[in-house]
C-alpha positions, 0 to 999 in steps of 0.5 A: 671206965674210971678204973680202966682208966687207972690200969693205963696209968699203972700201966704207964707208970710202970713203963709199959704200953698200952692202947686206947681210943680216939675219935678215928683210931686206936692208939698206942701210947707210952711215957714220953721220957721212957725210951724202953717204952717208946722203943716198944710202940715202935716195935710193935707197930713195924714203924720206921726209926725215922717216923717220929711218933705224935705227943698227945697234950692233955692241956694247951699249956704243955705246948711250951714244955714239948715244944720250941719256936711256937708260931703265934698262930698255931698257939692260937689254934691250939687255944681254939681247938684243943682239946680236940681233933687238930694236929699241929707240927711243930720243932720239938723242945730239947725236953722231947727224946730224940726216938 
């Protein structure tokens, strides 16, 4: 698993897509701030321009570096939940790509 787990880094690193598993899905997944790659997803799912793509956190505290206006509440979700299987919508940060 570990070593599968670096390939997808290296992967990433290098501006490539890859999939991995959640607790419903597979997913696709890309560096965030890698337009190429990011347009990439896009392609490869027939996604709609304008249906934005989910951001998966690995730590509560990134919420304030991707996101902007956090309701006191949905940081207490996020404390609560997180990591786990809660979505919570919110306005993205100027840090987030407009793709």
């Amino acid at each position: 698993m570990l070593s599968q787990v670096k390939q997808a880094v290296a992967i990433l690193k290098h501006g490539g897509v890859v999939a991995y598993p959640t607790d419903t899905i597979y997913g696709l997944g890309a560096v965030m701030n890698d337009q190429t790659a990011v347009q990439r997803i896009f392609e490869i799912k027939d996604r709609p321009k304008g249906m934005a793509l989910p951001l998966l956190l690995s730590d509560v505290s990134q919420i304030s570096l991707v996101s902007k206006n956090v309701p006191h509440a949905a940081a207490l979700l996020a404390a609560a939940f997180f990591p786990g299987a809660l979505t919570i919508i919110l306005e993205k940060s100027p840090a987030v790509p407009d793709i």
